[in-house]
Every structure is written in C-alpha cells, then in structure tokens.
N, C-alpha and C positions, 0 to 999 in steps of 0.2 A: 623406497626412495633410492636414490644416486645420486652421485657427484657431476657437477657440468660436465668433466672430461668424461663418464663414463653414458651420461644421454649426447655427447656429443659423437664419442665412437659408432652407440648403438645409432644416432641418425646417421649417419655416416653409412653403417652396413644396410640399410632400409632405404635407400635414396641408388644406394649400386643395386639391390634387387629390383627395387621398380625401374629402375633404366634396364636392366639385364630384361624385365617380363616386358617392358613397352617393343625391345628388339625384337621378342619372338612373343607377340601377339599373336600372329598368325596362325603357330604351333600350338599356343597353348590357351584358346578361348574362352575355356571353362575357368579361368584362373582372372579373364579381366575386370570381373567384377568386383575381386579382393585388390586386385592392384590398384584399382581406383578407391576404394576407401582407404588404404594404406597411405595412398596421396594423399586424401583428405585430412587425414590424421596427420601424416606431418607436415603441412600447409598449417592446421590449426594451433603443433609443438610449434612451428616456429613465430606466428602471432603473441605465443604467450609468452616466448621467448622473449620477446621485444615487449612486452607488457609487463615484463618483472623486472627485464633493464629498467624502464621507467620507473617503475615502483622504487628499484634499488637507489635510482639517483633522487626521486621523493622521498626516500627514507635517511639520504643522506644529507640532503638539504634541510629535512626537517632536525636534524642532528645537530646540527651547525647552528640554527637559529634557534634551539633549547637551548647550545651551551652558550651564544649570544648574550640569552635574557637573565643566566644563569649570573653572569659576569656584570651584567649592569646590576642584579636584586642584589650580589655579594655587594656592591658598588653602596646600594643604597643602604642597606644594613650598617655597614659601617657608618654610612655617616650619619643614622640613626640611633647607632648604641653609643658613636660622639659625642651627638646633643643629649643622650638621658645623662651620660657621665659629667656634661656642665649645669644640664640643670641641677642634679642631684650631689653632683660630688663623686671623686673616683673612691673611697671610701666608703660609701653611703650603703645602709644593706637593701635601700631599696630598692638597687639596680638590679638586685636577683628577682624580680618581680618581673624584668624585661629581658632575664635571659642573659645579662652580662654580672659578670662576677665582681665582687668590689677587691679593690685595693687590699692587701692585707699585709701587714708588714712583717717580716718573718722575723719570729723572737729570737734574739742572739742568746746563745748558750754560751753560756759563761763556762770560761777556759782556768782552770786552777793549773798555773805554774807550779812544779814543783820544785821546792826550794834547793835552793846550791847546798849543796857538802860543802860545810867547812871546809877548811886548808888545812892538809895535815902538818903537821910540825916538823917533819924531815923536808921540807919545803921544797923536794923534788916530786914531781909526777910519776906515776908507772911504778912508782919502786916501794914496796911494802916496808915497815918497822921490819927488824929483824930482832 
C-alpha cells in the first residue's frame, strides 16, 4: 500500500510515460499495446479514486449522524434515570437495578480536638520556668 501523495507522484510519472510513448508511436509499435492497458489502468485509478472520495464523505456523513443519535440517546437516558430517581427516590437501592447509583451520604468522621495546654504559671509565652 501507499500514501495519496505517493500514488499521486507514481500517477504522475505513468501519465508523462504514456504521453512520452503516444509521441513516438511510430518508433516504437511493439510497445503500443502496453501503453494502452497502462491507460486503461489509470482511467480505472482514477474512477476509484473518485469512488473513495465518495466513500470518504459516506463515511463522514455517517459519522456525524452516529454522533447525532448518540447526543439525543445521552438526552434520553437522562431523563430516564430522572424519572426512576422520582419514582424511587434518590436514595433508593433500587435504582442500581437501572444502572443509576443511589444517593449515599458520606459519613462524617469525627474530628477529636486536642485539648489546650493549660497556662503556665509564669504567665508569659515562649519563655521556659528556669
């Protein structure tokens, strides 16, 4: 296989040889038999050519109307796991049955303060008993 630019060059070099063998027909008769199927071939590259554009912009159009339908299902989904969470409750365990997770309230961890240091009796800060 190759890249566009690289079957673009090689049509390129194949289109100057067949114009090069159509000038000197004359000279070289045993040769027009290849020159004509070498047209024929790339008469047929460049049909498939334009057959894969098409494909390419099919392929891209159908891309576009995936992600379309994709946006409206996300669309409905929600308002589907909406209505289980009012009929059921946002809490309820039996929203995991449809896929939506319930409510859960995260338990608060209890914070133990540690007590103040008395006040020392030299009733200044920073400064040790001596």
């Amino acid at each position: 296989m190759g890249t566009n630019k690289e079957h673009a060059v090689r049509l390129a070099q194949w289109e100057a040889l067949i114009t090069s063998l159509a000038a000197s027909a004359a000279e070289l008769p045993e040769l027009e038999a290849a020159r004509i199927g070498l047209q024929q071939k790339m008469e047929s590259i460049q049909a498939l050519r334009v057959q894969h554009g098409q494909h390419q912009a099919a392929k891209q159009d159908a891309l576009q109307k995936i992600s379309n339908e994709i946006k409206e299902g996300r669309q409905i989904v929600a308002f589907l796991r909406a209505g289980v969470k009012h009929r059921f409750g946002k809490e309820s365990e039996e929203l995991i049955q449809f896929g939506v997770p319930p409510f859960r309230s995260k338990r608060r961890k209890r914070t133990v303060t540690p007590e103040a240091p008395a006040p020392s009796a030299g009733g200044e800060r920073g400064t040790s008993p001596a």
